[in-house]
C-alpha positions, 0 to 999 in steps of 0.5 A, a space after each residue: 108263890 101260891 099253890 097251882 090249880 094242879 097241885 091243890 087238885 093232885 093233894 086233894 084226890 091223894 088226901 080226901 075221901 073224893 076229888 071234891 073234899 078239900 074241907 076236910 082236916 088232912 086235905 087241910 094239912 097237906 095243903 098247909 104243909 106244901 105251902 109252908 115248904 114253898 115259904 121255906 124255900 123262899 125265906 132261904 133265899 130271902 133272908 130279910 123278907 121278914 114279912 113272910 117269915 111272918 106269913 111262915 110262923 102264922 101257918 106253922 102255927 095253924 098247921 100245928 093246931 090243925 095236927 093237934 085236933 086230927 090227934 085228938 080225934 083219931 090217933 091212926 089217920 094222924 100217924 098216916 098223915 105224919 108218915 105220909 107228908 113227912 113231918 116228924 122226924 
């Protein structure tokens, strides 16, 4: 269920400015972003598993408030992100 070692190093590399940056904000967001589409997934298959569509709601919500700090600070690393992870249809 939780991200694997691989993943985690494979989003950081793509993300952040080195292998190590995995505070900053994209790195973030990206991760946020592939453990939401895991729970998705789950929750298809799970229907009354309310506790992690709890668990869903709460991330959404932070990577909502993340997305929202990257816009206010810089326009164009938000339209690359939304582009790059596919949000924002």
């Amino acid at each position: 269920m939780a991200l694997t070692k691989e993943e985690v190093t494979s989003l950081v590399t793509k993300f952040g400015k080195s292998e190590k940056d995995s505070g900053a904000s994209e790195v973030q967001i990206a991760l946020l972003t592939e453990r939401i589409n895991q729970l998705t997934e789950h929750c298809k298959q799970f229907k009354k598993d309310k506790s992690s569509q709890r668990g869903l709601l709460i991330l959404v919500g932070k990577r909502r408030r993340m997305l929202k700090y990257v816009q206010r600070t810089n326009l164009e690393k938000y339209r690359s992100l939304i582009k790059a992870l596919g949000l924002r249809k």
